[in-house]
C-alpha positions as CSV (number, residue, x, y, z in Angstrom):
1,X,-91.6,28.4,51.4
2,X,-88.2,30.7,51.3
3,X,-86.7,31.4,48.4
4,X,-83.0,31.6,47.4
5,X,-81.7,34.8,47.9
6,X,-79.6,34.0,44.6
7,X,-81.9,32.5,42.0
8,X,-85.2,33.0,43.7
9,X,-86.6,29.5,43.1
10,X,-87.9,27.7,46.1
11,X,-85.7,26.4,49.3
12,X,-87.9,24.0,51.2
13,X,-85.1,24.0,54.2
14,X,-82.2,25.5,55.7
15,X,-80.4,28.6,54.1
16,X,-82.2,30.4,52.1
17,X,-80.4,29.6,49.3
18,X,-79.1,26.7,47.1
19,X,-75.6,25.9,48.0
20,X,-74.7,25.7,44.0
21,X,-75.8,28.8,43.8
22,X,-73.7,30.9,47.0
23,X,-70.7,28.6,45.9
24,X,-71.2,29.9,42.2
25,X,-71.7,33.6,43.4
26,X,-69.1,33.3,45.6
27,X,-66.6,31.4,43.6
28,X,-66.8,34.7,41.4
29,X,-66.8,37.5,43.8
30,X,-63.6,35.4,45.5
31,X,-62.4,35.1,42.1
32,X,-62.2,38.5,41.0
33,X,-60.9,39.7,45.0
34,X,-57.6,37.1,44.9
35,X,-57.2,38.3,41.2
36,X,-57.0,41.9,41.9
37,X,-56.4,42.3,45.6
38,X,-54.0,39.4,46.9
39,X,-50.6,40.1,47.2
40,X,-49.5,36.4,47.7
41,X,-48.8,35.5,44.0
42,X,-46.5,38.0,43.9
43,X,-44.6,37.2,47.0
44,X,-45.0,33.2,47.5
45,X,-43.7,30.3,45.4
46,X,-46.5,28.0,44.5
47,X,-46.7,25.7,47.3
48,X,-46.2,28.4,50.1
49,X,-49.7,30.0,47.9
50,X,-51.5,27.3,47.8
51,X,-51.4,27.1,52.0
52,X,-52.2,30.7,52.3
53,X,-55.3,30.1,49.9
54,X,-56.4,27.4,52.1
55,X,-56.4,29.4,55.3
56,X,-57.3,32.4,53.5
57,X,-60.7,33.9,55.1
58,X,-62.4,33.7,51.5
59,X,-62.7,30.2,51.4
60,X,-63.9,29.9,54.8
61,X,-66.4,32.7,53.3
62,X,-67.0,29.9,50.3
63,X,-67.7,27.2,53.0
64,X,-70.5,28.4,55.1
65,X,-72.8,27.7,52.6
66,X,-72.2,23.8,52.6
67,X,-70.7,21.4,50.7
68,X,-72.7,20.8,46.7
């Protein structure tokens, strides 16, 4: 049995990790990236933002581990 390459318990199929655990992991590292790398707050108003976010590469990155 594979384990997760996160938590290390046991992943009986599919990625080799829990998808709570890459979103969590990821949900931080993306976190700390947009806070101190996008430029976007500081040009966009809110809702223009929020449409870059969603096409923003990082939450593809976010998504290829599955939906929780």
């Amino acid at each position: 049995m594979a384990k997760c390459k996160f938590c290390g318990q046991g992943v009986r199929s599919g990625p080799i990790f829990h998808t709570g655990c890459w979103e969590q992991a990821v949900n931080k590292l993306a976190g700390e990236i947009c806070d101190e790398y996008c430029k976007f707050p500081f040009e966009l108003d809110y809702e223009a933002m929020v449409d870059k976010c969603e096409r923003c590469p990082m939450t593809r990155l976010k998504e290829l581990g599955g939906k929780v």
